[in-house]
C-alpha positions, 0 to 999 in steps of 0.5 A: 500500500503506497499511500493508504486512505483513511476508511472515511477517505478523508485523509491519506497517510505517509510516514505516519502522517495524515494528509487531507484529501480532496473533496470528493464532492467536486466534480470532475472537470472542476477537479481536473482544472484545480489540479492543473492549476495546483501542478503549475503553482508548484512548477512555478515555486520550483523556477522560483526557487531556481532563480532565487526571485523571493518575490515570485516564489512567494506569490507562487507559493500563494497560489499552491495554498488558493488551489489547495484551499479550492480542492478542500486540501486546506483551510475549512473541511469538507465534511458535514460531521463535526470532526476536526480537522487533523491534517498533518497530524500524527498519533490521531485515532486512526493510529490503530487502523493505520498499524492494522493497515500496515500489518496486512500490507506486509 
């Protein structure tokens, strides 16, 4: 299991780490456009960086937040329940699906 999901399918999981999904509610073309949108922020973090323009990278890095914010990857949750978010957190009460998960894979 490369990256596994949560059984809710709120989160994935990478060294022990929970990471937010997207929400599963967007549609398709909307996702997809998100997503290219997300890709070319990030391309333009990395030419940034390469060029050593503090500014660019900054308004890059502005954009990878608004395209992660728009694909609910960040900032409000996307789900109606309640639960917090725990994005980036780890020791959450998945952990013991997760060992689980982890076991099974091996």
């Amino acid at each position: 299991m490369k990256h596994p999901v949560t059984p809710d399918g709120r989160y994935f999981v990478v060294r022990g780490r929970l990471w937010r999904m997207a929400n599963p509610n967007l549609g398709e073309a909307e996702r997809s456009l998100l997503t290219k949108q997300l890709m070319s922020a990030r391309h333009a973090v990395r030419a940034a960086k390469a060029a050593e323009n503090a500014e660019t990278e900054a308004a890059a890095h502005r954009d990878v937040d608004q395209a992660k914010r728009a694909l609910g990857e960040r900032g409000p949750v996307w789900w109606t329940d309640g639960s917090p978010d725990l994005n980036r957190h780890m020791n959450t009460p998945y952990a013991t699906w997760y060992a689980e998960a982890s076991r099974s894979c091996r």
